[in-house]
N, C-alpha and C positions, 0 to 999 in steps of 0.2 A: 071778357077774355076767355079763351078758352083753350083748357090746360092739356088736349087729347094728346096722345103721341103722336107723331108725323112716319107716316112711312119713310125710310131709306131713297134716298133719289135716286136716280137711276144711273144716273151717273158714278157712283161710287160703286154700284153691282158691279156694271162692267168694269171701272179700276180695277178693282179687286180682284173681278175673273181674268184679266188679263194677267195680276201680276202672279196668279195662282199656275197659270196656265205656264206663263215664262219659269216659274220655281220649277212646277213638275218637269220642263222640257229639259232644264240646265240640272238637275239632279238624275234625269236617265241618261245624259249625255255622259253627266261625271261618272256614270257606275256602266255605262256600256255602248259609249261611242267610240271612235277613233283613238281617242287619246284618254277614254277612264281606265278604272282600275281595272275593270274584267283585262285589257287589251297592255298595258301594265304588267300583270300577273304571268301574262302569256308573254309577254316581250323576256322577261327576265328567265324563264324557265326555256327561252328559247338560248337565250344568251348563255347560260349551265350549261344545255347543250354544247354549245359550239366553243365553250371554253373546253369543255373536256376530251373533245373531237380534236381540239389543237395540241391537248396536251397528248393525243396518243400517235397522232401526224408526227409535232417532234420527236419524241419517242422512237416513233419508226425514219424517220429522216436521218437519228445519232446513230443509230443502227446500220444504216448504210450507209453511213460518212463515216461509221469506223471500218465495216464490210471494205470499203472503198481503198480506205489507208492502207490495210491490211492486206491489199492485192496493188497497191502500185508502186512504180520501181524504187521506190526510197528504204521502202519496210517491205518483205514478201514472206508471209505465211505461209509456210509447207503445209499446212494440215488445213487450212483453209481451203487454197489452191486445188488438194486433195480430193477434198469434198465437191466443190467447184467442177472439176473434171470428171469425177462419178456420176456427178446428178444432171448434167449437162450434156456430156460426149459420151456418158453408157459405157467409162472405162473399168474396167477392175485390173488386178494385180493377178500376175501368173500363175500363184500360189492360189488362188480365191477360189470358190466354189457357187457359179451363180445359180440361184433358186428363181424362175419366174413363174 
């Protein structure tokens, strides 16, 4: 009998390269495909964005839904109105002095 070592069959190389190959594919996929972390990282820092974008739209939407209140017939602002009519129709008051 004889005790040599036997080479690796061939068969088990390629297992093996295959299942090497399939690790590497699904381990760049998980860090930089579609759906890994690089693309992840980027969705959420997009989302920050667009959460902070909403909260300056609200912001400016209460701003003129009070603007709004403030000039319709239920509530009416003189000094708003005021303002309103200066910066819109180029009015001043007869006492004023205009500088252009």
């Amino acid at each position: 009998m004889k005790t040599g070592k036997r080479p690796p069959a061939f068969g088990a190389i390629v297992f093996f390269s295959i299942v090497f190959a399939l690790g590497t594919y699904f381990a760049f996929a998980s860090v930089q495909g579609d759906f890994g972390l690089f693309r992840r990282i980027q969705i959420e820092a997009e989302a920050e964005k667009l959460q902070q974008e909403k909260a300056r739209l609200s912001a400016e939407v209460a701003e003129l839904t009070n603007k709004t209140r403030r000039l319709g017939d239920d509530y009416l602002d003189l000094d708003l109105l005021d303002q309103q009519a200066r910066d819109v129709l180029g009015l001043a008051r007869g006492d004023e002095v205009v500088i252009r």
